[in-house]
C-alpha positions in Angstrom: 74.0 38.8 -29.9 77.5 39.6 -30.6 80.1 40.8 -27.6 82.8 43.3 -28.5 85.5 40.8 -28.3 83.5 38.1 -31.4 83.3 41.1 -33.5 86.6 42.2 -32.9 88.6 38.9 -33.7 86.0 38.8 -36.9 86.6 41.7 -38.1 89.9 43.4 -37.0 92.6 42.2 -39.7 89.9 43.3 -42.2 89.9 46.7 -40.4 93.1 47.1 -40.0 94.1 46.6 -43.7 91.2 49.0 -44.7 92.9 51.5 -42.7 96.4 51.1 -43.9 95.4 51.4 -47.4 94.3 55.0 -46.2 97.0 56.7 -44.0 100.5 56.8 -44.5 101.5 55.4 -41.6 101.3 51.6 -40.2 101.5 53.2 -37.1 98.7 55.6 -37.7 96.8 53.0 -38.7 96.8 50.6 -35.3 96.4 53.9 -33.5 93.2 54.4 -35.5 92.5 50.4 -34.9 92.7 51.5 -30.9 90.6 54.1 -31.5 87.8 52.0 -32.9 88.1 49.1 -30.9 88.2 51.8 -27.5 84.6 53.3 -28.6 83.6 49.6 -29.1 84.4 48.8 -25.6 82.6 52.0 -24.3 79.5 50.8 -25.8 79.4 48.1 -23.6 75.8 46.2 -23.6 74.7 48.5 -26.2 77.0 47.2 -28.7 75.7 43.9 -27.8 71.9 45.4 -29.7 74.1 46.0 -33.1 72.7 44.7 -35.9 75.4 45.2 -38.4 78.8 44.9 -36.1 81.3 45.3 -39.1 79.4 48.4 -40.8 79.1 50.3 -37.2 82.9 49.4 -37.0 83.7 50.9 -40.1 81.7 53.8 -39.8 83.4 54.1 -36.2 87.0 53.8 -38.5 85.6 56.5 -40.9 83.9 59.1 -38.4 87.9 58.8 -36.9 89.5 59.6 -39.9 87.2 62.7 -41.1 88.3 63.6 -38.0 92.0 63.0 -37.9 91.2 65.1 -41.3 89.8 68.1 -39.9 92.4 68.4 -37.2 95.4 68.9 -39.8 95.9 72.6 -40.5 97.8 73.6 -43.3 99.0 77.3 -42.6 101.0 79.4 -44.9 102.5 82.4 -43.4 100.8 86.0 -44.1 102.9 88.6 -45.2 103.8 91.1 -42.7 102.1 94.2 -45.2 98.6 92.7 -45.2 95.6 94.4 -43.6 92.8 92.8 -40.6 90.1 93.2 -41.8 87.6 95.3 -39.7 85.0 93.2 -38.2 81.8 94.4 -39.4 78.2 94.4 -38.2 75.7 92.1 -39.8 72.6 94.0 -41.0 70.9 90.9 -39.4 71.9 91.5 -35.9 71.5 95.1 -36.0 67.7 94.2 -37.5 67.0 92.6 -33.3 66.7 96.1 -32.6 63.7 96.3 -34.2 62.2 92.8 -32.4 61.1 93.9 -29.4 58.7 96.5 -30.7 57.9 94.8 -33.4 57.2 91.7 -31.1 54.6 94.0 -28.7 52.7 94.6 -31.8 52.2 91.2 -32.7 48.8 89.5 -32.0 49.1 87.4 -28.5 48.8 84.0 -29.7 52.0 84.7 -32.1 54.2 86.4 -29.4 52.9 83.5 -27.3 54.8 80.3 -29.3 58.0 82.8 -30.9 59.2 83.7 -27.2 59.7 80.8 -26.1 60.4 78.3 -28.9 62.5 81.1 -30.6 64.0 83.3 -28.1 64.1 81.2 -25.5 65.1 78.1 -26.7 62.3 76.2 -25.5 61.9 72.7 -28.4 58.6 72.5 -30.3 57.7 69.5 -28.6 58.3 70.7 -24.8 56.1 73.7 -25.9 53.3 71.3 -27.9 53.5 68.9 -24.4 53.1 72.0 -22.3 50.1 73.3 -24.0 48.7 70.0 -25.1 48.8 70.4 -28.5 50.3 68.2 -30.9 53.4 69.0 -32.6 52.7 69.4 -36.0 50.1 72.0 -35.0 53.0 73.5 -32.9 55.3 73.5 -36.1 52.2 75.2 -38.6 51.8 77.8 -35.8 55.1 78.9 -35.7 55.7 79.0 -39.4 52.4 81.0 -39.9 53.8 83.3 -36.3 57.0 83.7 -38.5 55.7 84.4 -41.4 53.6 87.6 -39.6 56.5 88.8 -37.6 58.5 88.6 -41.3 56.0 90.6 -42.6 55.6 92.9 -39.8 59.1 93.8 -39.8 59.3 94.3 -43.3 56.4 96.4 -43.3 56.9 98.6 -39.9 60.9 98.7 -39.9 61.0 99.2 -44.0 63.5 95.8 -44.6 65.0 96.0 -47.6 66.8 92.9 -49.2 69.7 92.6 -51.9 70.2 90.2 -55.2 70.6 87.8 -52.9 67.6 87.7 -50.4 70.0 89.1 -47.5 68.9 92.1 -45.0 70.9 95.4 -46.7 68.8 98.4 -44.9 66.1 99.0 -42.9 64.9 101.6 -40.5 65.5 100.9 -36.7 62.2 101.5 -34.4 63.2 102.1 -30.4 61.2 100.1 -28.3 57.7 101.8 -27.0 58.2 103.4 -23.3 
């Protein structure tokens, strides 16, 4: 086993020049270094159960600069003359309308594991624990329930699809009662 500070004094002039030869700044690059050698620390004995110490610190290095990547914006100014767009509705969302009814015309067992593993957020394995199942019975339930409540909406609230396999039309149902 290795302890943050071994790996450190093996590795860190081999970091560090790694990461100068990617920013433009010597300074960016120790602040990086910092960076890298801060997560190290916060490890603590987990580090310690590393295998590869050098590849987990350069992956560390490289996870910070994607990051330091995604954080620059480059914004050009709009022109004062140019429209918002007007948010519009996806077909999708206006489709839920259709769910409920559709749902209460499902058979039982279907409603039974899309509820909760797809509406109310409840994972696939804390459903197969709860009903002793295992989960790969869970998962070819729910794809067969989906499939049914795919074709029951299609069927009973007249989907339609584009070219491109999206929702374009259909026709909304109110909910029974």
């Amino acid at each position: 086993m290795i302890t943050v500070i071994q790996a450190w004094k093996q590795h860190e002039s081999e970091l560090r020049s790694w990461l100068r030869s990617r920013l433009n700044h010597v300074d960016d690059a120790h602040d990086v270094l910092q960076q890298v050698f801060e997560k190290a620390l916060l490890q603590g004995d987990r580090f310690c159960s590393v295998e590869n110490v050098r590849a987990w610190l350069f992956q560390v290095a490289r996870n910070i600069l994607i990051d330091r990547y995604r954080m620059q914006h480059h914004e050009l100014p709009l022109p004062d003359d140019v429209v918002a767009d007007v948010p519009t509705v996806d077909m999708v969302d206006e489709l839920s309308e259709c769910l409920p009814r559709v749902l209460s015309e499902l058979a039982a067992d279907d409603r039974a594991i899309i509820v909760p593993c797809d509406l109310n957020g409840v994972s696939q394995q804390a459903y197969a624990d709860a009903q002793g199942l295992t989960l790969s019975a869970v998962k070819s339930r729910i794809q067969r329930a989906r499939k049914r409540l795919r074709d029951t909406l299609k069927k009973n609230c007249q989907v339609r699809t584009d070219e491109s396999g999206k929702v374009c039309c259909f026709v909304p149902r109110p909910p029974l009662g």
